[in-house]
C-alpha positions as CSV (number, residue, x, y, z in Angstrom):
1,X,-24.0,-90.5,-49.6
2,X,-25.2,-93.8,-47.6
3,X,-23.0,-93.8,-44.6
4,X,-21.6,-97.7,-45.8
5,X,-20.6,-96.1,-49.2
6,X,-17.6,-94.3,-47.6
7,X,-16.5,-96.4,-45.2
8,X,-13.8,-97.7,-46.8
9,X,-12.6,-94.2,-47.9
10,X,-12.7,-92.9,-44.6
11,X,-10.7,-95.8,-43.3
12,X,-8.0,-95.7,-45.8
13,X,-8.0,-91.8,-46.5
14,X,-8.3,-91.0,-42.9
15,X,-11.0,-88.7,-41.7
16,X,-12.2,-86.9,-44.8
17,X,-13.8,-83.5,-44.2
18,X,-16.3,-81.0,-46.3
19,X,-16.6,-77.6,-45.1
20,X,-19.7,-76.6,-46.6
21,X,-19.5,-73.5,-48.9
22,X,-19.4,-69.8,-47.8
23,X,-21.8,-67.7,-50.0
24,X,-19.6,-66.7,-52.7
25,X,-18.3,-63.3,-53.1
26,X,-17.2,-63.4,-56.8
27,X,-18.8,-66.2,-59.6
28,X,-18.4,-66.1,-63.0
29,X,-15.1,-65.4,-65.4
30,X,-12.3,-64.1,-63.1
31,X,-9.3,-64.1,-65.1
32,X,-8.2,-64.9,-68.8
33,X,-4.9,-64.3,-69.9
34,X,-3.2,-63.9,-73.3
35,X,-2.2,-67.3,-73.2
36,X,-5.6,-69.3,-72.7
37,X,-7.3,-71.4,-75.4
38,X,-10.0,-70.4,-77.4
39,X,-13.6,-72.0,-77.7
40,X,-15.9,-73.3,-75.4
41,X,-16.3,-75.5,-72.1
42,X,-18.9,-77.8,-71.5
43,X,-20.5,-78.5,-68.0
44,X,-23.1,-78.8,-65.3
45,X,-23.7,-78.3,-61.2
46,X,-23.3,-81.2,-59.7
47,X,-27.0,-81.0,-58.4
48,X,-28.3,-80.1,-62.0
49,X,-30.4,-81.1,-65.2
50,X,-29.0,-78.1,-67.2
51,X,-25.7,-79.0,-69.1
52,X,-24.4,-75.6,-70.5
53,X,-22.3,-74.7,-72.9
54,X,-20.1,-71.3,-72.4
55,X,-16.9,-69.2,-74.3
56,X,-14.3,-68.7,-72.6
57,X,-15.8,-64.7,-71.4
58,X,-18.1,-67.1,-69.3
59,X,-21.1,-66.3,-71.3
60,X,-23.6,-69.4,-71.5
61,X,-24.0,-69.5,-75.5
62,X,-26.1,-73.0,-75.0
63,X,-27.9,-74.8,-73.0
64,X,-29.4,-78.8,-72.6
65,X,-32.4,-78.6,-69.7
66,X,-32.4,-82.2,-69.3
67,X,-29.0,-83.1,-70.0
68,X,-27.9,-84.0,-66.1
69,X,-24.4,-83.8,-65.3
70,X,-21.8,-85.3,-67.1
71,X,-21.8,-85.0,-71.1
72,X,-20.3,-85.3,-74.5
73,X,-20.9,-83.2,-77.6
74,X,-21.3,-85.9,-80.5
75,X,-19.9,-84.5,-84.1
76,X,-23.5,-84.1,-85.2
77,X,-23.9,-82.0,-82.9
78,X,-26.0,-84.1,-80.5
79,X,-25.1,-84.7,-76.2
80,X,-24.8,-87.7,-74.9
81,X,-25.7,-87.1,-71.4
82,X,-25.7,-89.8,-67.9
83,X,-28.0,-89.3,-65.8
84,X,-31.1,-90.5,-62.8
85,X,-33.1,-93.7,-63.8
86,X,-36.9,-92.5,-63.9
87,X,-37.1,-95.0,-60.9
88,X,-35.6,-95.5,-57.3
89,X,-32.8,-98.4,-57.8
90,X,-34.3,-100.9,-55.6
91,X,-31.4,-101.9,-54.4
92,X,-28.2,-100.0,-54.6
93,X,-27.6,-96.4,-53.3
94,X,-25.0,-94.0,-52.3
95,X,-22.6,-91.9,-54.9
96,X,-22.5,-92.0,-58.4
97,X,-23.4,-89.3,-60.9
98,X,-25.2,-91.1,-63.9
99,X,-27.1,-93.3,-62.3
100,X,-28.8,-96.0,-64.6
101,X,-28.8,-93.7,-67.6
102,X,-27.2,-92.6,-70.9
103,X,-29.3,-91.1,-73.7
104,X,-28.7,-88.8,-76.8
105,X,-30.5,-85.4,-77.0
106,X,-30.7,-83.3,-80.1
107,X,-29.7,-79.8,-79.9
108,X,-32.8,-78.4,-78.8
109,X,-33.2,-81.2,-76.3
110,X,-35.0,-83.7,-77.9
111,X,-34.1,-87.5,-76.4
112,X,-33.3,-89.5,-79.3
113,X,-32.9,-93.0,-77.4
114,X,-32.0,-93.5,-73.7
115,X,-29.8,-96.9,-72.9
116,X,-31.2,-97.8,-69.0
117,X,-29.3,-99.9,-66.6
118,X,-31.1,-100.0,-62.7
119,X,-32.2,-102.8,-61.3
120,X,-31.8,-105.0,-58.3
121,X,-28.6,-106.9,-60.3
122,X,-27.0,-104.0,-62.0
123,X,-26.7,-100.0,-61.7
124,X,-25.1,-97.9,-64.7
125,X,-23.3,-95.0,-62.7
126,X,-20.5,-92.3,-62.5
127,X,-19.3,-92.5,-66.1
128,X,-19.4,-93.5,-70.2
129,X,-16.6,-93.3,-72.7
130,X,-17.4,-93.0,-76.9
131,X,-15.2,-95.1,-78.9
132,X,-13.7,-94.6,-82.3
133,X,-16.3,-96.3,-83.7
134,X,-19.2,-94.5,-81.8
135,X,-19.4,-97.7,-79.0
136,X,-19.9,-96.7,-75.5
137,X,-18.0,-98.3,-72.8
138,X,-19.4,-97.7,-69.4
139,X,-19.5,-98.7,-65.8
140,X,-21.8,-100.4,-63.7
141,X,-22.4,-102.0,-59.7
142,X,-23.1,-105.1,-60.1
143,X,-24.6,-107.5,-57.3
144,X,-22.9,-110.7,-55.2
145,X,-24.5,-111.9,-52.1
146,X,-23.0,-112.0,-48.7
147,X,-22.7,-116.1,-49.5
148,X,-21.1,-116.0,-52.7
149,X,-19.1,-113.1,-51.3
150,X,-17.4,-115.8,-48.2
151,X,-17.7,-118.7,-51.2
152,X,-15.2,-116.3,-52.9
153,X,-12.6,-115.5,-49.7
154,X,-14.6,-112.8,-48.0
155,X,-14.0,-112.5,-44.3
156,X,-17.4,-112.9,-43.5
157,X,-17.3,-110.4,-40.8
158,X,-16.6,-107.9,-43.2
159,X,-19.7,-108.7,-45.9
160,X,-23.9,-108.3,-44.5
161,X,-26.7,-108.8,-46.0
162,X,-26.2,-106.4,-48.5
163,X,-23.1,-107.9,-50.2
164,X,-20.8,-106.3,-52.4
165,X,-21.0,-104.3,-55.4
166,X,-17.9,-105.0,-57.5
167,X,-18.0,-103.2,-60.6
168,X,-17.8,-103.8,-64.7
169,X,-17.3,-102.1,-67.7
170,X,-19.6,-103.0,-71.0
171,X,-19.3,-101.7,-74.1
172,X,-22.6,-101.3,-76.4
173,X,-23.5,-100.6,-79.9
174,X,-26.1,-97.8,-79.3
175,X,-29.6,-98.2,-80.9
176,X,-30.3,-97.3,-83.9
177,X,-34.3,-96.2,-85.0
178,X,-35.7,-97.2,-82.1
179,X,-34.0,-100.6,-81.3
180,X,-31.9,-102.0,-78.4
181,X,-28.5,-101.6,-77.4
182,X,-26.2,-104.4,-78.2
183,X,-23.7,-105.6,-76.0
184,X,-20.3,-106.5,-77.9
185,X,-17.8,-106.5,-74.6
186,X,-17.8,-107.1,-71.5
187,X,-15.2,-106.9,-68.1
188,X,-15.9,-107.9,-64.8
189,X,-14.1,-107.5,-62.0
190,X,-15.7,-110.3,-59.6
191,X,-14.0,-112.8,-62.4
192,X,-10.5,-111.6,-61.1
193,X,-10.3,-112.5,-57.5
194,X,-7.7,-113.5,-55.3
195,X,-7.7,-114.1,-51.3
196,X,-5.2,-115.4,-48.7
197,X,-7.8,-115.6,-46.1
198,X,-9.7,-119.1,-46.7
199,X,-7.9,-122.1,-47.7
200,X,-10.9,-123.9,-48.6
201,X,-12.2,-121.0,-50.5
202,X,-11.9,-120.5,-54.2
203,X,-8.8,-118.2,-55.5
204,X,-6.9,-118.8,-52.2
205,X,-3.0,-118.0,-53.4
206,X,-0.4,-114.8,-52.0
207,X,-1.6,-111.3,-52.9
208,X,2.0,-110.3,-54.0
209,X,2.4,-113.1,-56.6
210,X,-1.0,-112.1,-58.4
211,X,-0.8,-108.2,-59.0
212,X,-3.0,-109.0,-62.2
213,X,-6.3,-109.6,-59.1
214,X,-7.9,-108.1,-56.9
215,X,-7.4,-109.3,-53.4
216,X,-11.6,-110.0,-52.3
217,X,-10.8,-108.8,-49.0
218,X,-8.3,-105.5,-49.6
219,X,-10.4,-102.7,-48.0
220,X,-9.8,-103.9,-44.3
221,X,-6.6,-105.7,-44.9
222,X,-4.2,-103.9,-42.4
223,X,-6.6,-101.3,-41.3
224,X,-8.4,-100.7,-38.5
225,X,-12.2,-101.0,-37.9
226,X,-14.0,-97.7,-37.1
227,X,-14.3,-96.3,-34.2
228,X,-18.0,-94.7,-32.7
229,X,-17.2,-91.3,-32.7
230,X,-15.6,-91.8,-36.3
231,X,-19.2,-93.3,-37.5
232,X,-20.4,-90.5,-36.1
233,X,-18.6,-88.0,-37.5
234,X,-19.3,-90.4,-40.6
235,X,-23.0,-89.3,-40.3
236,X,-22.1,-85.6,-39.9
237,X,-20.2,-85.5,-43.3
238,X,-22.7,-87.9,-45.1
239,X,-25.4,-84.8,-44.1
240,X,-23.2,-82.3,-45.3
241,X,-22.9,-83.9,-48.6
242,X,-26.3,-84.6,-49.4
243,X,-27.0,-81.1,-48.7
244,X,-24.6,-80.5,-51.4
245,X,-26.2,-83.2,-53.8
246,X,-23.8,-85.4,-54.3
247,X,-25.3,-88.7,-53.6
248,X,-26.8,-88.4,-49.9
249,X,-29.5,-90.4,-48.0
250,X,-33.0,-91.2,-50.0
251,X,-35.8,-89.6,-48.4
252,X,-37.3,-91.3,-45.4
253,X,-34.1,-93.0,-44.6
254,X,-31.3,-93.1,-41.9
255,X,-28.0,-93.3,-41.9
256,X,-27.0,-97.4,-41.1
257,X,-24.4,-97.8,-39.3
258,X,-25.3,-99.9,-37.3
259,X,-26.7,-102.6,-40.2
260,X,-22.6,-102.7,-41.1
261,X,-19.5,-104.7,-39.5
262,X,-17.3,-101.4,-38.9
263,X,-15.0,-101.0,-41.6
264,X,-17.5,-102.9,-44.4
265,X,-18.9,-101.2,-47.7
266,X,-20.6,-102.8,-50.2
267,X,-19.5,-100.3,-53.1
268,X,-16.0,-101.6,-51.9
269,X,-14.2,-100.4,-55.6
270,X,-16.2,-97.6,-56.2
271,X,-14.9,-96.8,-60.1
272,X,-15.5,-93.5,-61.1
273,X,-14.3,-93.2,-64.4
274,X,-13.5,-95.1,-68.5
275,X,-12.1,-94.4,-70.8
276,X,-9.9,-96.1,-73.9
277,X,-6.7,-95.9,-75.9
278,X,-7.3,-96.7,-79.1
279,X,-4.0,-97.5,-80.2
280,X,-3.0,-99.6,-78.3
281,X,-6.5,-101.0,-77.7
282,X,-6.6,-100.4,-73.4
283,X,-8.8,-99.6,-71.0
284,X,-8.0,-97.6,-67.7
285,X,-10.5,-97.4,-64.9
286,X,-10.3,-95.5,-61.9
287,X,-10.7,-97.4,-58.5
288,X,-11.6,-94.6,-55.8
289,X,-11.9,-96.4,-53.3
290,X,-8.7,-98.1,-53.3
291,X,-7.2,-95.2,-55.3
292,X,-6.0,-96.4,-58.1
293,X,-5.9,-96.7,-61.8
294,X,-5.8,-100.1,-63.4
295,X,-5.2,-100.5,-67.4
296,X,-7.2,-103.3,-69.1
297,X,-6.9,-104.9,-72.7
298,X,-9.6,-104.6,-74.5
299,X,-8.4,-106.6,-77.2
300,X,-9.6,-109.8,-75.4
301,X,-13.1,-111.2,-76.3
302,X,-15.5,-111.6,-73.7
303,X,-14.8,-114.9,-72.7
304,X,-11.1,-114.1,-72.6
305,X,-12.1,-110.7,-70.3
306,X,-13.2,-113.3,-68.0
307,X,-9.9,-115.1,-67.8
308,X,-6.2,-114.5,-67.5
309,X,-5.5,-115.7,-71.0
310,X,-5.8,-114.5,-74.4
311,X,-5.8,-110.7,-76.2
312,X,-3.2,-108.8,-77.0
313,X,-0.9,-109.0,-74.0
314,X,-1.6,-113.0,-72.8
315,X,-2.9,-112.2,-69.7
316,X,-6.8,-111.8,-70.6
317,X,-9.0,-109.6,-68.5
318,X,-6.5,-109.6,-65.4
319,X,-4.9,-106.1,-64.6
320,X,-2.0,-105.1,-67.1
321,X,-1.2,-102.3,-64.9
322,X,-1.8,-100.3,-61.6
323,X,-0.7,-97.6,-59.9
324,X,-1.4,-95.2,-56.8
325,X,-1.4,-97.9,-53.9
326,X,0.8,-100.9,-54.3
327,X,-0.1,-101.9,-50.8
328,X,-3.1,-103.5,-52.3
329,X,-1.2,-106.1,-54.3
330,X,1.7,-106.5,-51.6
331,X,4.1,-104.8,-53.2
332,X,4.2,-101.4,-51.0
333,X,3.0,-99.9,-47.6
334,X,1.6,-97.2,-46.6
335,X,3.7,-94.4,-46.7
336,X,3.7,-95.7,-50.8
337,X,0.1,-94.5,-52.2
338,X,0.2,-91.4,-54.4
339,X,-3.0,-91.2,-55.4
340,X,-5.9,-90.3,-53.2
341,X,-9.3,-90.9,-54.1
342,X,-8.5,-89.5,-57.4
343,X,-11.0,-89.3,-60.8
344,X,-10.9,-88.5,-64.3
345,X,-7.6,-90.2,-65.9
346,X,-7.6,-89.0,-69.7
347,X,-5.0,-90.5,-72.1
348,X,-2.7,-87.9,-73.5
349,X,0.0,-88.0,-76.5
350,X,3.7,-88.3,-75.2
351,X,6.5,-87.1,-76.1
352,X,8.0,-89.9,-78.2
353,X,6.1,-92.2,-80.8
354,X,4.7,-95.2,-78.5
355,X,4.4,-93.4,-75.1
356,X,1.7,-93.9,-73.0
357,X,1.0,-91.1,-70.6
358,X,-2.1,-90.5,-68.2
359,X,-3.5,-87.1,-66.8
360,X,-5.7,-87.9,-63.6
361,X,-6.9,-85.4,-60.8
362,X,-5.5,-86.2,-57.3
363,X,-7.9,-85.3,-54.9
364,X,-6.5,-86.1,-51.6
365,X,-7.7,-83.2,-49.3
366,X,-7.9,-85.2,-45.8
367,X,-6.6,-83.0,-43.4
368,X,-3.8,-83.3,-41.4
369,X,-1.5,-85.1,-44.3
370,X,-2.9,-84.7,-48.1
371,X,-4.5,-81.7,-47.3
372,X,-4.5,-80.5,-51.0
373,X,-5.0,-81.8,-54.6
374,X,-2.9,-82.0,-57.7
375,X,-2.9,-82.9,-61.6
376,X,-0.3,-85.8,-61.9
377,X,0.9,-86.4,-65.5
378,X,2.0,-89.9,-65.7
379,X,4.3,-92.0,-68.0
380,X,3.3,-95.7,-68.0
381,X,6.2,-98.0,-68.1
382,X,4.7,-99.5,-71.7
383,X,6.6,-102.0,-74.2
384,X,4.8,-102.4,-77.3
385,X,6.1,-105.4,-77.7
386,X,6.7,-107.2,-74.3
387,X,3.7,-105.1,-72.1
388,X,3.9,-102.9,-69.1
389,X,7.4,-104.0,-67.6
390,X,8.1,-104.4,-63.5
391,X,10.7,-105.6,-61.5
392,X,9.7,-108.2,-59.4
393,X,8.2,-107.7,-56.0
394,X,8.5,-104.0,-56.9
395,X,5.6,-101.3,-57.6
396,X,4.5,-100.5,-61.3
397,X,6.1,-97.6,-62.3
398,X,6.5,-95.0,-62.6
399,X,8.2,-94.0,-59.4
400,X,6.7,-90.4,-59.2
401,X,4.6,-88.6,-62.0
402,X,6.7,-86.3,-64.7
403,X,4.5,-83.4,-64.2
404,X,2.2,-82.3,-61.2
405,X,-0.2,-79.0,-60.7
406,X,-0.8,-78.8,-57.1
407,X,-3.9,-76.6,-56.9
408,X,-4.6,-73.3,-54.7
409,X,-5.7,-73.8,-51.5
410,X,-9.4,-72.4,-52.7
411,X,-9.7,-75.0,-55.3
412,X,-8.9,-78.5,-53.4
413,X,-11.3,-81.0,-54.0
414,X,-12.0,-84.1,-52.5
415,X,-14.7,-85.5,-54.4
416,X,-15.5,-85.0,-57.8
417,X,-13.5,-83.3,-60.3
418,X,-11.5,-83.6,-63.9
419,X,-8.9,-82.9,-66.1
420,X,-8.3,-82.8,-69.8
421,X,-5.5,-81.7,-71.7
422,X,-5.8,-78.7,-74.6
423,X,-4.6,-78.2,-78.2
424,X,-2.2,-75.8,-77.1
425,X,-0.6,-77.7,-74.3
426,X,-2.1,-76.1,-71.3
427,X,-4.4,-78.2,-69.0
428,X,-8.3,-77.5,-67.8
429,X,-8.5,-78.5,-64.4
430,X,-12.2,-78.7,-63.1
431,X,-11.8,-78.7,-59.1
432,X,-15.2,-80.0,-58.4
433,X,-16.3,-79.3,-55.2
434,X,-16.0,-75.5,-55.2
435,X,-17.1,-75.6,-58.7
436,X,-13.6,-74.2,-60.2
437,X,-12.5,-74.4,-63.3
438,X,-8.8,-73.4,-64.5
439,X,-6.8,-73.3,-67.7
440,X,-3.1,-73.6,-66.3
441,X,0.2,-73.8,-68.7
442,X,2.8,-76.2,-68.1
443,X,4.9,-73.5,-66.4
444,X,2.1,-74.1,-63.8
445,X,0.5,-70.6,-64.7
446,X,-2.6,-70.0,-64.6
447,X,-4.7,-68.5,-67.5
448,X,-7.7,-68.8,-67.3
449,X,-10.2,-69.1,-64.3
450,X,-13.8,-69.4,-63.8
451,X,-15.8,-69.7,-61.1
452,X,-19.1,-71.1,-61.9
453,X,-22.3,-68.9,-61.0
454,X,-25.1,-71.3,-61.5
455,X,-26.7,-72.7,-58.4
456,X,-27.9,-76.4,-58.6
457,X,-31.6,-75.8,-60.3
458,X,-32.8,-79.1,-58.5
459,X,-31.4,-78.3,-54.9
460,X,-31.6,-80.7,-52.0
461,X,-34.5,-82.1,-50.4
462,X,-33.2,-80.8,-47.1
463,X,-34.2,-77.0,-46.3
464,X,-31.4,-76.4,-44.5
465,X,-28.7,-77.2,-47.4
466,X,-27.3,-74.8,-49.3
467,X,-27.3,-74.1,-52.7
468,X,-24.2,-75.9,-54.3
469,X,-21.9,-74.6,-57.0
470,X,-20.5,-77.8,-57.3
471,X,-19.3,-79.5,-61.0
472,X,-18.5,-82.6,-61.7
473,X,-16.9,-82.4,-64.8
474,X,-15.8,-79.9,-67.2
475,X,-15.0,-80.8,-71.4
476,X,-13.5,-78.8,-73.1
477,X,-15.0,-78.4,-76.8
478,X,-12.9,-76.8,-79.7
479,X,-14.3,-73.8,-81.4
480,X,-13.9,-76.0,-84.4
481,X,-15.6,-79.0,-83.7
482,X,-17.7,-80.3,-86.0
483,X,-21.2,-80.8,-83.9
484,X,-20.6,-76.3,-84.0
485,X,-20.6,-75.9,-87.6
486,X,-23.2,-73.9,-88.6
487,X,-24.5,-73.3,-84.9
488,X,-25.2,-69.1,-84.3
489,X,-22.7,-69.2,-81.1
């Protein structure tokens, strides 16, 4: 991970620490209980181009040696799998699983089309979402240069050369015999901007009477520059992580700390995940670095996406909803975030026709105050008819999450990591960095637990690293599903 990447997260999370990984005593299945799902989980290492498929004994029944890390099993039984560009991004660096990639493989590997996004303006990374109607929404960096950046309200001490990398979500029609992708939709965050630090500069208003933007210059607002000895320990973690895969310095470079105004990141949002509602035609993205989740309407076309008019709700591409850190739209402090650096919100049914509800993991695990990591189950405060209600001046709801899983000790996870809920109720929990996965019931226990055995099979440039057990994501795939029939599993 490029030092400036996590800047902002060390600032805002507080020192953030990885303890690199002990060799492990026990890998494999270690528990499954009466109560735990049948059929089959999907997944990779972190530092891996083998996605495998196992049962629920732990036993690897498939596997895809070029599929990279993230996936999703297609009903015909093909992957769609994110992963590395074929070549160096010449310009943007740092984290993000799937980097400039999505392609199709067949069962026995064979790449039906590959969608690439990596160049100097845009980077594909982190995730991809498949629609109803087999579309793809993903999300990508996109470039703004330091002068745009202070045309739009950026304290200019806080932007270099580099920029800033806010991010957007496309969706595409994939190709079809050999064509090209075809862009139907289109979100970006850079169109949804406000800033109370130039008068003279475009979008200039209050942050609290705009919670629909983004305030330009949120990831220093209120917090203090970094210290030395924090860069420093910066660079120490930064090592540790690229030893571990995830992200890391490119060969023959240094850590830059000293290229950055303390405090500044390009990849200031850092979105790590997409994924839509159907029904009530929504989008929620997760925003690491400012850990939150905002909700979108997708209904809008693109040129209302790009405004604060139109679709479904009136209020065009601007946020619908957010929650996790009201600070960043004046309507909280501190002592108000709950989430931390958190990934993987999934939509879930609710209890009553017309609820929206929200699974995300929590990752927290700073030390010294969010030492751990939960599941939070969520019920957005959602009118079908009006739109996502709020009292004025106050947070989104809701005020605390209906149900939470707080993880064991062993299986905190800082980076990384997922959630999905099953047929039968229970939850999978993938806690990333130690490469944990768990079936738990809503009772809290838990059912089913497996620890994953498979070393990264392309391990890090540096001798010294270790091997890393790491996953990024886990998907759970029915015994049923359709892209199985017919399969000798």
């Amino acid at each position: 991970m490029n030092t400036a990447s996590i800047l902002f997260l060390s600032v805002s999370l507080g020192a953030v620490s990885w303890q690199q990984e002990a060799e492990p005593q026990r890998r494999g299945r270690i528990l499954r209980a009466e109560q735990s799902s049948d059929g089959f989980v999907l997944f990779a290492p972190l530092r891996s181009r083998v996605m495998r498929l196992i049962d629920r004994e732990g036993d690897v029944v498939h596997e895809w040696p070029e599929a990279h890390s993230h996936g999703v099993l297609l009903e015909n039984g093909n992957l769609l799998a994110s992963g590395s560009a074929p070549d160096k991004n010449p310009r943007f660096h740092g984290p993000g699983v799937g980097g400039g990639v999505i392609k199709e493989l067949d069962w026995d590997c064979n790449v039906l089309w590959a969608h690439v996004v990596s160049d100097a303006h845009q980077q594909l990374h982190h995730d991809f979402d498949v629609m109803p109607n087999g579309n793809l929404l993903y999300v990508v960096r996109e470039y703004v240069s330091r002068e745009d950046a202070i045309a739009r309200g950026r304290d200019p001490e806080r932007v270099d050369e580099e920029g800033m990398w806010p991010d957007a979500i496309y969706e595409i029609r994939p190709p079809k015999d050999g064509g090209q992708a075809e862009v139907v939709w289109e979100w970006h965050a850079w169109d949804h901007l406000v800033q109370d630090f130039d008068e003279t500069k475009a979008r200039f208003g209050a942050i609290g009477e705009n919670p629909g933007r983004i305030d330009v210059n949120v990831d220093h607002r209120e917090r203090e520059a970094m210290t030395e000895d924090e860069l420093a320990e910066l660079r120490e973690l930064e090592e540790q992580m690229a030893a571990l895969g995830y992200g890391g310095l490119d060969e023959g470079d240094s850590a830059r700390e000293d290229e950055y105004p303390l405090g500044t990141a390009p990849d200031w949002l850092h979105v790590n995940a997409v994924t839509f509602q159907p029904e009530h035609d929504l989008v929620v993205v997760s925003v690491a670095n400012l850990s939150e989740l905002w909700v979108l309407d997708h209904s809008t076309t693109t040129a209302e996406a790009a405004s604060s008019h139109g679709g479904r709700w009136g209020q065009g591409g601007g946020i619908l909803w957010r929650w996790g850190n009201p600070r960043n739209y004046g309507a909280g402090e501190e002592d108000d975030q709950q989430l931390f650096f958190q990934h993987d919100p999934t939509w879930i049914s609710g209890e009553r026709a017309g609820e929206l509800r929200l699974l995300v993991f929590n990752n927290g695990g700073e030390p010294g105050e969010r030492n751990f990591s939960t599941v939070d189950e969520l019920v957005l405060p959602l009118d079908p008819a009006k739109g996502f209600r709020r009292e004025a001046g106050k947070p989104f709801g809701p005020v605390a999450p209906a149900w939470t899983f707080r993880l064991p000790e062993d299986c905190t996870s800082d980076f990384i990591s997922g959630v999905r809920r099953l047929a039968n109720g229970n939850t999978l929990i993938c806690a990333g960095a130690p490469g944990r996965l768990l079936e738990v019931t809503r009772a809290g226990a838990v059912v089913w637990d497996y620890e994953n055995p498979h070393p990264a099979d392309h391990p890090s440039e540096d001798p010294g690293g270790p091997p890393t057990y790491a996953v990024y994501r886990a998907m759970p795939i029915p015994r049923d599903h359709p892209g199985l029939a017919g399969r000798d599993l």
